[in-house]
C-alpha positions as CSV (number, residue, x, y, z in Angstrom):
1,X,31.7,-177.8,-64.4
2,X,33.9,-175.6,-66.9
3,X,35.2,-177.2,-69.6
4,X,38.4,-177.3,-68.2
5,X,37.6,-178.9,-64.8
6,X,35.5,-181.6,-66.4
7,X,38.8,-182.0,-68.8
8,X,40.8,-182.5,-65.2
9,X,38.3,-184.8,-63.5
10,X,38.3,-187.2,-66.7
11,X,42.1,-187.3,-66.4
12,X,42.3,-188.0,-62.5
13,X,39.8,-190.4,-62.5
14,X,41.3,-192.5,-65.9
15,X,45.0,-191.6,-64.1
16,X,43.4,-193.7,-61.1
17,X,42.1,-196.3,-63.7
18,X,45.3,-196.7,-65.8
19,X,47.7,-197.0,-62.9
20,X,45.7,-199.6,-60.6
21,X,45.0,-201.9,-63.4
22,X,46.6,-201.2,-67.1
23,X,45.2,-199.6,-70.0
24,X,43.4,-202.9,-72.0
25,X,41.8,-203.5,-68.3
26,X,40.2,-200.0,-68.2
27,X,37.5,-199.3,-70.7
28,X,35.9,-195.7,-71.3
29,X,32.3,-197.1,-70.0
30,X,34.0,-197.0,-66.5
31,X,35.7,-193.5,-66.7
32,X,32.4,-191.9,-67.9
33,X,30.5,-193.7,-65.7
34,X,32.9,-192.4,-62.1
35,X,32.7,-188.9,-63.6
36,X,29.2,-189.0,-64.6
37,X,29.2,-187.7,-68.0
38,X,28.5,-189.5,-71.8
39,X,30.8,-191.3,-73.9
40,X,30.8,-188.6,-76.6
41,X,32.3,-186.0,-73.7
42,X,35.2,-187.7,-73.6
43,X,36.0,-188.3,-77.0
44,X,35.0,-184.5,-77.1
45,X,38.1,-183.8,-75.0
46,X,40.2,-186.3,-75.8
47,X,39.3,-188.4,-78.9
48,X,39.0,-191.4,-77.7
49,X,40.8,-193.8,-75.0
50,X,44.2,-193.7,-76.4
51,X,44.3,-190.2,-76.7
52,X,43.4,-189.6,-73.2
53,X,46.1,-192.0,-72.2
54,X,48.9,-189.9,-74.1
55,X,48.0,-187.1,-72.2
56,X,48.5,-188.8,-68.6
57,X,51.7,-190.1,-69.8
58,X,53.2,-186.6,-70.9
59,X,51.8,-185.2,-67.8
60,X,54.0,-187.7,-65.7
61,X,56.5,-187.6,-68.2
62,X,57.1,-183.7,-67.6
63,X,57.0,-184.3,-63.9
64,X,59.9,-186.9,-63.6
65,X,61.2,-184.2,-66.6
66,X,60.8,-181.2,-63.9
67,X,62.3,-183.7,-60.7
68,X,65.3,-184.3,-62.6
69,X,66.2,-181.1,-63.7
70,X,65.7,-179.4,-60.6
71,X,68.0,-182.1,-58.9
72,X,71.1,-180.8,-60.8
73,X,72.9,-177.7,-59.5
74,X,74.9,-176.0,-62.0
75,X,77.7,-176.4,-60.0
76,X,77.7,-180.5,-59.1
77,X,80.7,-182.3,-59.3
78,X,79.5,-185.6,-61.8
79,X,79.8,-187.8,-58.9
80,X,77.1,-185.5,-56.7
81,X,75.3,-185.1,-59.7
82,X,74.6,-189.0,-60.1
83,X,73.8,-189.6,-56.8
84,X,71.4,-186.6,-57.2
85,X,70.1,-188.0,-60.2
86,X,69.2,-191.3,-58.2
87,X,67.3,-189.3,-55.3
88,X,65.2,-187.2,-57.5
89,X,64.1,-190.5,-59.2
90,X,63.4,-192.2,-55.7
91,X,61.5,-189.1,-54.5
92,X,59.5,-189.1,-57.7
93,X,58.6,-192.5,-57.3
94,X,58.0,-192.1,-53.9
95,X,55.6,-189.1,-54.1
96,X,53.8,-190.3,-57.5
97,X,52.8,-194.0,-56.7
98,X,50.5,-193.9,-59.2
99,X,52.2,-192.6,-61.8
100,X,54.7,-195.3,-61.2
101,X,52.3,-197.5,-61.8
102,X,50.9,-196.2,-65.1
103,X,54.6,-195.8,-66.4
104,X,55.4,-199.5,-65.6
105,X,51.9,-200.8,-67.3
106,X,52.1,-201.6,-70.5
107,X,51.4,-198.9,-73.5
108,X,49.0,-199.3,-76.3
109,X,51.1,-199.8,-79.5
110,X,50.2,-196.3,-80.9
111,X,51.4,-194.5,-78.1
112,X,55.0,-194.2,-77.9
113,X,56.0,-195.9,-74.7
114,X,57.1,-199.3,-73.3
115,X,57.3,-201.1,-69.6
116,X,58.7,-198.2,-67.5
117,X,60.5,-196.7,-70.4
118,X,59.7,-192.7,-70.2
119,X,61.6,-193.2,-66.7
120,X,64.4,-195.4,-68.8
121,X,64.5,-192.7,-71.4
122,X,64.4,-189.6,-68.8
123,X,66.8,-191.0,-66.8
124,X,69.5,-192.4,-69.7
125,X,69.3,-188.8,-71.2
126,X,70.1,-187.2,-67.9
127,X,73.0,-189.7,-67.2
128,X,74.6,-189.3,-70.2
129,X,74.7,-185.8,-70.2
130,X,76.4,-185.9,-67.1
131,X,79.0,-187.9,-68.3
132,X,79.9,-186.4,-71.3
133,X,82.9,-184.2,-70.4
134,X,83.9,-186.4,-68.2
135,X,84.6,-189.5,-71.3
136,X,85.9,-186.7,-73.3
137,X,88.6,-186.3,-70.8
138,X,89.3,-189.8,-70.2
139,X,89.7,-189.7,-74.2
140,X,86.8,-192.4,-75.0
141,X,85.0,-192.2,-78.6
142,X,82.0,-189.9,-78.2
143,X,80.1,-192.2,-80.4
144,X,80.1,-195.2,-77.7
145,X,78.8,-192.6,-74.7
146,X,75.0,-193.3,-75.6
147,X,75.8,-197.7,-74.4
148,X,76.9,-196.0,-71.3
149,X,74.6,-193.9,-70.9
150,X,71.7,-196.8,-71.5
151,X,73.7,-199.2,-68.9
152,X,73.3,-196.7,-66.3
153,X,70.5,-195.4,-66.8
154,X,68.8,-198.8,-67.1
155,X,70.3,-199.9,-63.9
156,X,69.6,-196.4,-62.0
157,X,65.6,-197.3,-62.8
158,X,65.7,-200.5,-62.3
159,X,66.9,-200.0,-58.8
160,X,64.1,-197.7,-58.3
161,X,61.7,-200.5,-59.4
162,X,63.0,-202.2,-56.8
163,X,63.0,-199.9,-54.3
164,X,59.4,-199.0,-54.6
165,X,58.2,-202.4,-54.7
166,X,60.4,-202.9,-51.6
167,X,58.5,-200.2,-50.0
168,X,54.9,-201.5,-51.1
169,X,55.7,-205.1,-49.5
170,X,56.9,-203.6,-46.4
171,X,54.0,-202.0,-46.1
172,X,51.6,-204.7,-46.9
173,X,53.3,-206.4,-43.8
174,X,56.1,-208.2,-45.5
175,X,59.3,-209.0,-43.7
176,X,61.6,-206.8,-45.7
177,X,64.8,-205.2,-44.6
178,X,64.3,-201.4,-44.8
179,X,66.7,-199.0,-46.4
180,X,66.4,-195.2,-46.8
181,X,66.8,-193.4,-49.5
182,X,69.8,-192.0,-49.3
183,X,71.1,-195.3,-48.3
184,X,69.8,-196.6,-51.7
185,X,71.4,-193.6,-53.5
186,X,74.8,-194.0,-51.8
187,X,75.7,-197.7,-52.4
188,X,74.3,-197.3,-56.2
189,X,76.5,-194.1,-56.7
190,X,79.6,-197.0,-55.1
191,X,79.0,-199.5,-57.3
192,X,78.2,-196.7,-60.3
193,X,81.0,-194.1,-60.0
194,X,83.9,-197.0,-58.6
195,X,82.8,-198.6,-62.2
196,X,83.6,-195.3,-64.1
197,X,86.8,-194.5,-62.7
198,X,88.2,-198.0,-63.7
199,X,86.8,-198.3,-67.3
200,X,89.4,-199.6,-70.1
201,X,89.8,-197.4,-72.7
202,X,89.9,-200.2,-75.2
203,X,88.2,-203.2,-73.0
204,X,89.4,-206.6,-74.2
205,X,87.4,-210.3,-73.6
206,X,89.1,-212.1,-70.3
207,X,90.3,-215.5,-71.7
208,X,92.9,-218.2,-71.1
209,X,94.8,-220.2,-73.2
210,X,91.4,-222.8,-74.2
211,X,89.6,-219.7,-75.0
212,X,87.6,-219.9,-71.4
213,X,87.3,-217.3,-69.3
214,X,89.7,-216.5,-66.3
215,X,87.9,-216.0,-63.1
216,X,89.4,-212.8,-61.4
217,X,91.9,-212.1,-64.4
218,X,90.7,-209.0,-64.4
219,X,91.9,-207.9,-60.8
């Protein structure tokens, strides 16, 4: 093998590792070991366990990275673009189960990720780009964009979560009521967009004269 294939096989099979059962549960004994090489090879490519890890997560990183951007046409209307937004993330989930899996496992403390945030952080970045004109038009302060943007796209990923693990008990055999993807993308953009159009410029708390809140004041 050429140094660069046996740099690929080492990532594959630790990809395969990483994603199935976490990163303390896989130790470099059993990636040397499947790809038949020393110890001392891997640390040659990679420096060790962690550093091997970094690189499967920027790899999967700049895939979800590539999925996004590609899902934005120049010309989208911000509506279009969201839902968009929410099928590119549901078609990288659904082609890249595994790295699904290895984003949602929890990182190492030296390398910088959380549970399932490089798809929090893609996705929040992406969003709140998108609405950025749109605020500035509807005359919000620029400086409170960025808790929008995290409320979206914290709810945009998390319905992916679901989505996928929808998908895996369905097909382990689980009654589960089956929805497409565009399905998924169109009742998220509803609830989404529907919520946009109707924000307060200056939202005030909901309360009644004994300081509780009023159910349905708001309506």
């Amino acid at each position: 093998m050429s140094r660069s294939e046996r740099r690929l096989q080492l990532i594959e099979i630790a990809r395969a590792s990483f994603s199935q059962r976490g990163y303390d549960a896989t130790s470099i004994e059993e990636i040397t070991l499947a790809a038949g090489v020393s110890k001392p090879v891997l640390y040659e490519h990679f420096g060790g366990k962690e550093g091997l890890y970094q690189v499967i997560v920027d790899r999967e990183i700049n895939v979800l990275m590539s999925t996004l951007a590609v899902s934005l046409p120049e010309d989208a209307t911000p509506r279009k673009a969201l839902g968009d937004t929410i099928l590119a993330l549901l078609d990288y989930l659904e082609s890249n189960p595994d790295g699904y899996r290895l984003l949602a496992h929890q990182s190492p403390a030296g390398v910088s990720t959380g549970v399932f945030s490089p798809v929090i952080g893609e996705v929040t970045e992406h969003l709140t780009g998108l609405m950025a004109a749109m605020f500035e038009r509807q005359g919000f302060d620029p400086a409170i964009l960025p808790l929008y943007g995290q409320l979206l796209g914290g709810a945009v990923a998390q319905v992916g979560m679901w989505w996928i693990a929808e998908r895996e008990a369905e097909a382990a055999g689980e009654p589960v009521q089956s929805r497409s993807k565009q399905d998924i993308a169109d009742h998220t953009v509803n609830l989404l967009w529907n919520g946009l159009h109707r924000l307060e410029l200056h939202p005030q708390p909901v309360t009644r004269n004994d300081g509780r809140e009023t159910p349905g004041a708001a309506d």
